[in-house]
C-alpha positions in Angstrom: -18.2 18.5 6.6 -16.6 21.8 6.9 -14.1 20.7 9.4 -11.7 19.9 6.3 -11.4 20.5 2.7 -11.5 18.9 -0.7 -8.0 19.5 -2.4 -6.1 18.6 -5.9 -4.4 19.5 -8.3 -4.5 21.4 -11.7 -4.2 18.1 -13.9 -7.8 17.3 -13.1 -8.5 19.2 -16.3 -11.9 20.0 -15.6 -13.0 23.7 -16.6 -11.5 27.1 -15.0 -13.3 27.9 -11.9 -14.9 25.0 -11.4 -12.9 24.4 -7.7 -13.6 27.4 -6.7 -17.4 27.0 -7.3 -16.8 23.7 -5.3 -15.1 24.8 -2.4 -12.4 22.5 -3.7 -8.6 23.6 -2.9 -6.4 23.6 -5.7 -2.8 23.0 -6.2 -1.6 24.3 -10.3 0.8 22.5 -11.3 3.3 23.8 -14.0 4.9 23.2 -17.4 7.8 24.8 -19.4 8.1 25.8 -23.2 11.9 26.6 -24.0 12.6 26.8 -20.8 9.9 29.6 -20.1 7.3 28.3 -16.7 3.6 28.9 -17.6 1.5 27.7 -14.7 -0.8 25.1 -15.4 -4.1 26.8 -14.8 -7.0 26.3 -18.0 -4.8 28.0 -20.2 -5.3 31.3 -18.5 -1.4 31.6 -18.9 -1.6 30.6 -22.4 -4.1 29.5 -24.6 -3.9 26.1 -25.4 -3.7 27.4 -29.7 -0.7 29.0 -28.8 0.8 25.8 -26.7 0.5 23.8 -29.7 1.3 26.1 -32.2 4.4 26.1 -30.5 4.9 22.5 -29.7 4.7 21.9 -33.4 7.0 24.1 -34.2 9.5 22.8 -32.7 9.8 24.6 -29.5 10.6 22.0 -26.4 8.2 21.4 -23.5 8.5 20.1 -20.5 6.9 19.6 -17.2 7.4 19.4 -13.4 5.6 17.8 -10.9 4.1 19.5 -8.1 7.0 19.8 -5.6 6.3 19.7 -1.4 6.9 23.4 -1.3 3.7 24.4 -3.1 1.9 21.4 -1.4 3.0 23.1 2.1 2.1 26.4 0.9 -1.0 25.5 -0.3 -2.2 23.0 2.3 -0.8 25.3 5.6 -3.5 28.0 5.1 -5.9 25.4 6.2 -4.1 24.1 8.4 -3.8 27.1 10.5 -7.4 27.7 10.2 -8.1 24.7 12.6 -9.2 22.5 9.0 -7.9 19.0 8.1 -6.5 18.1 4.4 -8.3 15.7 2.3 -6.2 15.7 -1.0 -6.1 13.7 -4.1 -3.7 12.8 -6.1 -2.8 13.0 -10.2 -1.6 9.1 -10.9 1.3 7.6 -9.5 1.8 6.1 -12.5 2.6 9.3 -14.2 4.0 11.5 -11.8 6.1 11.8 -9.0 3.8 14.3 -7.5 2.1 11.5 -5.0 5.3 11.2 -3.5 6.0 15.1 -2.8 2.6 15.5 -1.6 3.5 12.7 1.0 6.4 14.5 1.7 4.5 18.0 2.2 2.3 15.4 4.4 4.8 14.2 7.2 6.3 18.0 7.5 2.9 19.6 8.2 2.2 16.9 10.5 4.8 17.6 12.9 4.0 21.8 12.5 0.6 20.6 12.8 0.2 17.3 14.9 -3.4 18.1 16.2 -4.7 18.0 11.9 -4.9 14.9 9.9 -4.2 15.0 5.9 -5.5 11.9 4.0 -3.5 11.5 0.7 -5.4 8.8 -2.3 -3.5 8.2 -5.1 -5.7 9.0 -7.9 -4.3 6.4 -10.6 -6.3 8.7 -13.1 -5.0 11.1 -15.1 -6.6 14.7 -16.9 -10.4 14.2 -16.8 -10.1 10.7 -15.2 -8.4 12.5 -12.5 -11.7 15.3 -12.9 -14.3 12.5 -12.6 -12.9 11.0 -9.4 -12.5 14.7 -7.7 -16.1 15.3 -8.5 -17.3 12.0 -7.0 -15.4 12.8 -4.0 -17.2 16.2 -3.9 -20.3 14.4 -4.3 -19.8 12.1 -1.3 -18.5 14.7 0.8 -21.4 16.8 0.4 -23.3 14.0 1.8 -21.6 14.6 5.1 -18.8 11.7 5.4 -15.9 12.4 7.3 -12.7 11.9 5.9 -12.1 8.2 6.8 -15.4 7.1 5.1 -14.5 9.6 2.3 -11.2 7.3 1.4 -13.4 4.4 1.9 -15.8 5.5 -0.7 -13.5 7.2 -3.1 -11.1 4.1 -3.4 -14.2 1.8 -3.8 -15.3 4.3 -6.9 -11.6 4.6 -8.1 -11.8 0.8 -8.6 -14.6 1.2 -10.3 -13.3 4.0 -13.5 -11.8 3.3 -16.0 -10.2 5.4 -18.7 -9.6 4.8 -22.6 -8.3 7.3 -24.9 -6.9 7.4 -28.7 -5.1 9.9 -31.0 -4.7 10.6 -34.7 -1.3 12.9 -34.4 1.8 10.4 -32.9 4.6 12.6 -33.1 4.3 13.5 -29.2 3.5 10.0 -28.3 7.1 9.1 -30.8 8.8 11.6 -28.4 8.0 10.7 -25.3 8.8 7.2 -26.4 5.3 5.7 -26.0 5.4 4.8 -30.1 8.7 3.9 -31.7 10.0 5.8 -34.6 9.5 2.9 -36.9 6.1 2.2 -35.9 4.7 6.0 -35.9 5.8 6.3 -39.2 4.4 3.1 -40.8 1.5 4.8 -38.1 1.2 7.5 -40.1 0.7 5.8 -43.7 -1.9 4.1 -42.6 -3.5 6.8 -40.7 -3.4 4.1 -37.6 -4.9 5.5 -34.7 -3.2 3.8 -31.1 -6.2 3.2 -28.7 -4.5 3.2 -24.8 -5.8 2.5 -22.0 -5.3 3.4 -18.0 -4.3 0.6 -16.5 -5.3 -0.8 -12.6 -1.6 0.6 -11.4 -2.1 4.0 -13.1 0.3 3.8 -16.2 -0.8 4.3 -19.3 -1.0 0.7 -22.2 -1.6 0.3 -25.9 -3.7 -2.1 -26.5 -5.4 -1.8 -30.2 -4.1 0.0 -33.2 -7.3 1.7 -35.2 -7.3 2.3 -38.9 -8.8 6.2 -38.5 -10.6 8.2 -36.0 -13.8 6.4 -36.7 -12.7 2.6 -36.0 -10.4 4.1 -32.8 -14.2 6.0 -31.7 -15.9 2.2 -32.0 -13.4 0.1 -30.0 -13.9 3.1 -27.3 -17.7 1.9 -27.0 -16.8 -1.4 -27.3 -14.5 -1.1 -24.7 -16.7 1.2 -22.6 -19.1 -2.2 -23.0 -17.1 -4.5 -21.8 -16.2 -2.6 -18.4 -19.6 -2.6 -17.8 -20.4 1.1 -18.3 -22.8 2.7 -16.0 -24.8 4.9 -17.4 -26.6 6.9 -14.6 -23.3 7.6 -13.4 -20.7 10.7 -15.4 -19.0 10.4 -17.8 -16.3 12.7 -19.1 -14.4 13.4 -22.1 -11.4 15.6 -22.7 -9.4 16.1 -26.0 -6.6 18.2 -27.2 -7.3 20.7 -29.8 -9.5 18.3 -31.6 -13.7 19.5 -30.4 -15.5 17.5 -33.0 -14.1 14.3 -32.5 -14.6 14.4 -28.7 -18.4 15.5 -30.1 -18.5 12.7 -31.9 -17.7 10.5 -29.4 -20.0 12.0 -27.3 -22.9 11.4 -29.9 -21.7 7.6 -30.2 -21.9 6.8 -26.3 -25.3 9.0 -26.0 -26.3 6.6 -29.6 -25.3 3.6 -28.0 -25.7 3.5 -23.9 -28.5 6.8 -23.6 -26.7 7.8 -20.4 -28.8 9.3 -17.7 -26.0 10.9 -16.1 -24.8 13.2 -18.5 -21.5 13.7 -20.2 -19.0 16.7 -19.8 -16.4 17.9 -22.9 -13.5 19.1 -21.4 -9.9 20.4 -22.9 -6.8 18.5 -21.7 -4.8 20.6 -19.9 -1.8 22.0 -20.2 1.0 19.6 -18.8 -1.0 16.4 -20.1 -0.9 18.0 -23.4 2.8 19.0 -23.2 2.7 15.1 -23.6 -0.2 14.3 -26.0 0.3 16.8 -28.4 -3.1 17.4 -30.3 -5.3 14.9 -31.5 -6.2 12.9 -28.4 -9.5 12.0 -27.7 -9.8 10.1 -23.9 -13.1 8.9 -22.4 -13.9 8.4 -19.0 -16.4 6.8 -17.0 -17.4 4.5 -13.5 -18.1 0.8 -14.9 -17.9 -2.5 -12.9 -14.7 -3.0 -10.9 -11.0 -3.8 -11.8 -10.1 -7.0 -11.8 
């Protein structure tokens, strides 16, 4: 339906180039170090080695949501073009971003009253985000408009679900997720936090690991037990850590011998600012959220 267009934003953390080779309109979100912007775009700005070589150094990072300037900017070109807005949205849960882009939404509107911009809340994160962009591509190439298209995509957003783990706290003890006390006793016992993505889009602990392995098992488990469906995606993203998200891989293709293939992708570079390296998150459409 090329009366409007696919749009989101950076944190999808899928691969560089990948919207464009969709059609898909992208909004880059951004992310500071010391103070210094980088734009959030594959680590074309900066390589993700260099992010973290940084980061565990000492050097502070931060980021910023995407703010109802850059959603005008971005979504207005269309706009003006005669083209409706279809966007979706990095987690509520996470990021104020759903509410800028609501923001951007009612201003447009009122440029643009004869358009129409739908707005879903995502309540994914990094590839979670990815997987629920490319379903939506999916469906809209199968010629919905953009009514059905929110129909469908919040029925398949009910449906994925996201688990992730890492063996390096010290992000997850700054950002407050782990407490001092128990990343260090953490790190003794090489304990391995398994979190999951929960219905409302925040991010829960739920199992502590005793190493990479164990944390790689409960995932499957997990993965089980939501009823994972395997002729649909399934996608993986990690920070700095490649053979672990391998291994994982190797475990669910062991275990479920998917028929819908599964994708490695690198966490980007504001969901890292808060992960650090070390996380290993998989994500996949199972049986819906209760």
């Amino acid at each position: 339906m090329d009366h409007y267009v696919l749009s989101c934003c950076s944190t999808m953390d899928l691969r560089k180039g990948w919207a464009e080779e969709h059609g898909v309109n992208l909004v880059y979100a951004k992310f500071f170090l010391e103070g210094e912007s980088y734009q959030d775009d594959f680590y074309a700005s900066i390589s993700q080695a260099i992010l973290f070589e940084r980061m565990l150094s000492g050097e502070k990072s931060q980021t910023t949501q995407v703010n109802t300037e850059e959603y005008i900017d971005s979504f207005r070109k269309y706009l003006e073009k005669g083209q409706d807005i279809f966007h979706i949205c990095l987690s509520s849960g996470v990021s104020g971003t759903y509410n800028s882009c609501h923001i951007a939404k009612d201003i447009l509107l009122e440029e643009f009253p004869e358009r129409k911009i739908e707005i879903v809340d995502s309540l994914m994160a990094s590839s979670g985000y990815g997987l629920l962009v490319d379903k939506a591509y999916e469906l809209k190439e199968k010629g919905l408009d953009m009514q059905s298209l929110r129909t469908e995509v919040e029925k398949w957003r009910n449906r994925l679900h996201g688990y992730f783990f890492t063996s390096d706290l010290r992000f997850f003890i700054q950002g407050g997720r782990v407490s001092k006390a128990a990343g260090f006793i953490g790190g003794l016992l090489k304990i391995c936090p398994v979190l999951k993505i929960t219905e409302e889009g925040t991010l829960k602990p739920i199992e502590k690991a005793r190493g990479k392995k164990q944390a790689i098992e409960n995932i499957l488990s997990k993965m089980e037990k939501e009823g994972y469906t395997p002729s649909e995606k399934c996608f993986i993203s990690h920070s700095a850590c490649l053979e672990d998200a391998k291994k994982l891989l190797e475990r669910i293709e062991e275990r479920f011998h998917p028929e819908g293939g599964i994708e490695i992708f690198d966490i980007g570079g504001t969901i890292a600012c808060h992960t650090g390296p070390g996380t290993v998150s998989s994500f996949f459409f199972g049986k819906e959220k209760e």
